[in-house]
C-alpha positions in Angstrom: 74.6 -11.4 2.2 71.6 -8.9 2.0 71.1 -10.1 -1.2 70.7 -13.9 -0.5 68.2 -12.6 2.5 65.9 -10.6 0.0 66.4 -14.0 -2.9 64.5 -16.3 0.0 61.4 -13.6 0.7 58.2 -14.1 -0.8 54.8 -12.7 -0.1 54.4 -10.6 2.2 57.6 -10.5 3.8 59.2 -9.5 0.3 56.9 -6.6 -0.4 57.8 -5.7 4.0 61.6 -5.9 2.5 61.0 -3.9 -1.1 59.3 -0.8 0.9 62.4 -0.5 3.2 64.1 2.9 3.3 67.8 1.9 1.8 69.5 4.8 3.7 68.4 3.0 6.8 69.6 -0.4 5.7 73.7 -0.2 5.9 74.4 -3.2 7.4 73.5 -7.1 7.8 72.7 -6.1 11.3 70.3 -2.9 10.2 68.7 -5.4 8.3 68.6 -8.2 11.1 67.0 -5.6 13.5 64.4 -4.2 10.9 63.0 -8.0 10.3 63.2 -9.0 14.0 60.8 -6.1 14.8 58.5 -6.1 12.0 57.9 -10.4 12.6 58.7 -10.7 16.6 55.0 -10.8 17.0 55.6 -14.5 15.7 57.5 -16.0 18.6 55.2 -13.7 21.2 52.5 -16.1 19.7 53.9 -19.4 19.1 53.1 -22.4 21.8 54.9 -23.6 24.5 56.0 -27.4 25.6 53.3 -26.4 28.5 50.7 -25.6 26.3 51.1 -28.8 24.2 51.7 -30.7 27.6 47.4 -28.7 28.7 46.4 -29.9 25.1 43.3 -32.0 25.5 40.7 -33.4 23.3 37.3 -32.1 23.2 34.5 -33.7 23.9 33.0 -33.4 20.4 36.6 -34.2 18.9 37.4 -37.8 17.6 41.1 -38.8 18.3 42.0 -38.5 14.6 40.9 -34.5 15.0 42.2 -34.3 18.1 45.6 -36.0 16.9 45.9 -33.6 14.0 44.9 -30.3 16.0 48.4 -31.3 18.5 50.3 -32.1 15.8 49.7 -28.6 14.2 50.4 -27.3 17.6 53.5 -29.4 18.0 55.0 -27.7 14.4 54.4 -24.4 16.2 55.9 -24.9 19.3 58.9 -22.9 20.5 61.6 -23.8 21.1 61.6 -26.7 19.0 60.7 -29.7 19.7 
């Protein structure tokens, strides 16, 4: 399984994976708990439904950029829409 893990990395996230200490990765959950805390900061930083919900257009913003700026925002949003 730790294998199929390290065959979907790329970037940045595979060199993160290739400097890991092998004595301290036994076990899918050693390996689950390393990535969680290296990448949490990316759920501490993703939108909210409320956030989306405050979204507004600026007043130097057409609707097209305004459109596109909450639909990048949307793709971020957690959990899900």
């Amino acid at each position: 399984m730790i294998h199929v893990f390290q065959d979907n990395l790329s970037g940045a996230s595979l060199d993160w994976y290739m400097q890991l200490e092998r004595t301290q990765i036994q076990t899918w959950k050693d390996l689950a708990d390393a990535f969680l805390k290296q990448y949490k900061y990316n759920l501490d930083i993703a939108p909210n439904r409320m956030q989306l919900q405050n979204l507004n257009q600026k007043s130097d913003e057409s609707f097209k950029e305004y459109a596109q700026r909450w639909r990048e925002l949307a793709a971020r949003v957690q959990p899900p829409l």
